[in-house]
N, C-alpha and C positions, 0 to 999 in steps of 0.2 A: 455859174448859175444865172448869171447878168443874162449873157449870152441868149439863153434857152427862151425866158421872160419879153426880150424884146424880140424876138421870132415869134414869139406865140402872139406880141401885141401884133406884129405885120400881118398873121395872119387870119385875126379875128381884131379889125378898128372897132367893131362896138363896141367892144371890153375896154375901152380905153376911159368911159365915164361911166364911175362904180353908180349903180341906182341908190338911191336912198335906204334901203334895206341891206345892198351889200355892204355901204357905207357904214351904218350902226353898227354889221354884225364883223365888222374890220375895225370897227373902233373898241366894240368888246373885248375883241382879241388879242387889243394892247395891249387892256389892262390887264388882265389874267396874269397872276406871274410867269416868272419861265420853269418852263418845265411842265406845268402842267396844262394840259388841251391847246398846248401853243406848238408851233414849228420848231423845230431846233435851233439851237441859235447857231449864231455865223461860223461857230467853231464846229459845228456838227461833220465838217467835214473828215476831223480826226477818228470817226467811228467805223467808217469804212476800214483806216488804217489798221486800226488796235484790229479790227475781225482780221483783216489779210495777217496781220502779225502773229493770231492766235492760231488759227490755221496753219501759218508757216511754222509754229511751235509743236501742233499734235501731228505734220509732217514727220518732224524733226525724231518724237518718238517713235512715233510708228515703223520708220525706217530704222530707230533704235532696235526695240523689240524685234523687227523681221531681223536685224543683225543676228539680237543675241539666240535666237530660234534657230537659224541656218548652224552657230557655233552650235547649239544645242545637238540636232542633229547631226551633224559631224560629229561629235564627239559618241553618242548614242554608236552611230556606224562604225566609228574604230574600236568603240568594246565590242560590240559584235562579233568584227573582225579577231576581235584575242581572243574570245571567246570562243569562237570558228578553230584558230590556227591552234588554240589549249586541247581543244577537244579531239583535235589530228594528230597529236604528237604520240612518240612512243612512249613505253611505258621503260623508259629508259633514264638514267643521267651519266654523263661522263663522270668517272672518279674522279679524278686528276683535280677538275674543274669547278665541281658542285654544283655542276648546271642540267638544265634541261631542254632536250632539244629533243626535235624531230629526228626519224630514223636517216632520212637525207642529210642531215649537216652531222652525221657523227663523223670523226674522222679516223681514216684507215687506222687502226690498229690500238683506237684508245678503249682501255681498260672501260667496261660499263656494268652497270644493273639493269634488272632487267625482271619485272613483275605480272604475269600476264592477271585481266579480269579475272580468272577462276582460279588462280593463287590467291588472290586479294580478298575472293568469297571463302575461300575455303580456307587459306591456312593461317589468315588475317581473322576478318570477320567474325568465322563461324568459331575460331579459337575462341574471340575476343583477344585477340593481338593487338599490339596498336601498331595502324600500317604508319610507315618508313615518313619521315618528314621528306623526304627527297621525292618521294610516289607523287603526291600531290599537295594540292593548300589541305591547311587544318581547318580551314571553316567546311570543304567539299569531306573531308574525313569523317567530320560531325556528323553530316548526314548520312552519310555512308552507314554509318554506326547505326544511326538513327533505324534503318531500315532493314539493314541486315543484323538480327539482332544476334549473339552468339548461341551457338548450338547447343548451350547447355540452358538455353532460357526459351529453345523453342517449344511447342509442343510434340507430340508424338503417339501414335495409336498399336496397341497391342492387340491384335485379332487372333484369340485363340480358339481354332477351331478342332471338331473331333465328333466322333461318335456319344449319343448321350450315355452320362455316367464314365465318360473316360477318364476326369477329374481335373477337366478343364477349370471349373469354378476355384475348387482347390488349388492350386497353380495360380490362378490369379491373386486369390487373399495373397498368397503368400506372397507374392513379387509386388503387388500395394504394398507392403510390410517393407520388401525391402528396398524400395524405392522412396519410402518418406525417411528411412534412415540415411539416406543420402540428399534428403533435401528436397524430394518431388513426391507431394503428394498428387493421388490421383484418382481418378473418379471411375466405376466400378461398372459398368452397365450389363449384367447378367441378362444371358437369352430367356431365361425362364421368369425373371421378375419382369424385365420388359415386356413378355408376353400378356402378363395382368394388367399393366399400367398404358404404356404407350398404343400397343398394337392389340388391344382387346378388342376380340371379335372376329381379327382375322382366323382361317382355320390351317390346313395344313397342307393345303393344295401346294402344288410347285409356286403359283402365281403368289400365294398367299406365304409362302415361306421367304419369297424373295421380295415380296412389301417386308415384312420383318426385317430383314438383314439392310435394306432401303433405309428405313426406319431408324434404325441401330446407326446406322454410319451418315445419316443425316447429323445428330447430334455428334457421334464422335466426331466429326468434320470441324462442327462448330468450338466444341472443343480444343483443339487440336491448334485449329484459325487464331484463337487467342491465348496462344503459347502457353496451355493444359495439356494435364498427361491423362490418357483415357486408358482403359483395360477392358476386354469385350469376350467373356466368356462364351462363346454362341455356337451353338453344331452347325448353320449355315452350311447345308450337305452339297451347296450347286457351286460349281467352279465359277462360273458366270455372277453370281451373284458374292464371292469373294473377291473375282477383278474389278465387281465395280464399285462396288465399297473402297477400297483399292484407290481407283481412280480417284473417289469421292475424296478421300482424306490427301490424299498426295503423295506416289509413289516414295518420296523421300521420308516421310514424316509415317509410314505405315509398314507394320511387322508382323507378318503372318506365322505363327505360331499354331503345328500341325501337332496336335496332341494325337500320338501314334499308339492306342491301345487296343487289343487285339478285341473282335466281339466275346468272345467266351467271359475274357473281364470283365467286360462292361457289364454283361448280365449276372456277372457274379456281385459285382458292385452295386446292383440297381433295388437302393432299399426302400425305392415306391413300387416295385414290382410291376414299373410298363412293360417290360418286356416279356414277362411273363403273359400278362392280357394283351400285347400284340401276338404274340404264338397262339394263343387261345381265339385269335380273333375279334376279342371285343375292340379294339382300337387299331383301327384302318389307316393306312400311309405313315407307320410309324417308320422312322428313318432306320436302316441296318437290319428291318425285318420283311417287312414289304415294301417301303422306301429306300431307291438306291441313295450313298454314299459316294461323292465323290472326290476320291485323292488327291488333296491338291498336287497340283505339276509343278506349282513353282513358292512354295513353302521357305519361306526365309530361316527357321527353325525347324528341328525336327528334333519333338522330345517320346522316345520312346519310354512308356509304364506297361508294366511295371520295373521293365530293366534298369529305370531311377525314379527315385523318392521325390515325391512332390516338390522339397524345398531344392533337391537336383535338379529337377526340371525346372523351377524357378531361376534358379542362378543360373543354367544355360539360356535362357531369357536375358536376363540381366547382362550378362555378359556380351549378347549383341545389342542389345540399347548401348553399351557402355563404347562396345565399336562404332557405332555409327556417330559418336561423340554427343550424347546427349544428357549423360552420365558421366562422373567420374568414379572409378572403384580406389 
């Protein structure tokens, strides 16, 4: 600092005799204690120090942390990797071993298992089995569970369709009956009460038949979606408009049920007498009399009346809910 002071006197000599004014306000500045509105004292030099020391300390972290970030990530990247190689492996283990490996490391001629996906949905899951400890981890099982829920807790839609008065509604009460004796109650949606309620207004036109059936299997869907059992009494006469209901609810989860009753019955059976005033004319596009009927083609049931009793045709119902595992008898 000496140094800096007598350079600065060589190169300004007036500075060499303070004026009177600079002289007071340098004698003020004696007196002032230290520290405050004064220069630092002779030791100030150690301040520069301590800052290069603290810096060299938030170095010190810094290059800490970037350490423990790169471990970090390394470690992130090799579960990845197991994760990766978990997810490529067969659905196999050596007996012998208890282990689990990929299809590549089995070796010639040793004994294995052997699980595929739609084993695991179907003869696991949808049982409710519990899959094999050897399959996979129990926490991935959990969820497994979690998702595919078993086949007796999902939902299911019964579309019973027919000529009016074929005694399709009958057939329904009765198979609600004997579906909550085994533990599924279920919800009822009749073509004719619907007609008052949901779809009032529409009339009978093709377009307006197949909003109703729209209609119908919008809700049974919804039903269905939250592992409920629906029942759907409906003449729905359009092939078209039973595949797409069909669609709507989920090929898996939907049972088309062809109530096969000859017309002579139905109008024997029809104790509102439409048919009667469709033959007379007063009611136009009535379905099986000026309104074609069409047979379904691909009918998952076929319950022919009166060749069986409504609770017959019921329990031939029953008995494919019960195959398709949704049901036990």
């Amino acid at each position: 600092m000496a140094d800096n002071h007598e350079s600065e006197k060589a190169v300004h000599p007036a500075a060499a005799e303070p004026t009177a004014d600079q002289a007071a306000s340098q004698a003020g500045t004696a007196e002032a204690p230290a520290g405050i509105g004064t220069a630092p004292p002779a030791g100030g030099a150690e301040i520069p120090a301590a800052r290069d020391a603290e810096i060299a300390r938030r170095d010190e972290e810094i290059a800490r942390l970037r350490t423990e970030l790169d471990q970090a990530k390394d470690r992130a990247l090799r579960s990845l990797a197991e994760l990766d190689n978990y997810r490529k492996r067969a659905d196999r283990t050596i007996e012998e071993e208890r282990r689990y490996v990929e299809r590549s490391e089995v070796p010639e001629g040793a004994t294995i298992r052997s699980i595929s996906g739609t084993q695991v949905r179907e003869d696991y899951l949808a049982k409710g089995r519990e899959i094999p400890a050897w399959f996979t981890r129990p926490a991935v099982a959990e969820i497994l569970r979690s998702v595919y829920r078993p086949r007796t807790q999902q939902g299911f839609c019964v579309w019973l369709t027919g000529l009016p008065s074929a005694g399709k509604s009958t057939i329904g009460e009765i198979l609600g009956v004997m579906l909550l004796e085994r533990g599924r109650s279920s919800t009822i949606l009749d073509g004719d009460v619907v007609r008052q309620e949901l779809s009032k207004g529409l009339g009978f036109s093709r377009e307006d038949r197949l909003a109703n059936n729209r209609r119908i299997g919008f809700v049974a869907q919804e039903i269905v979606r939250h592992g409920g059992t629906v029942v759907c009494p409906v003449v729905s006469p359009y092939e078209a408009g039973r595949e797409e209901v069909r669609e709507m609810v989920g090929r898996d989860h939907f049972i088309l049920v062809y109530v096969d009753t000859p017309l002579a019955e139905c109008e024997r059976r029809d104790v509102k007498g439409m048919y009667a005033r469709a033959r007379r004319g007063e009611i136009l596009g009535f379905t099986g009399i000026d309104d074609p009927y069409e047979v379904p083609a691909r009918a998952d049931v076929v319950v022919p009346t009166p060749a069986l009793s409504p609770s017959e045709a019921a329990r031939r119902v029953l008995d494919e809910i019960a195959r398709r595992g949704f049901i036990e008898l």
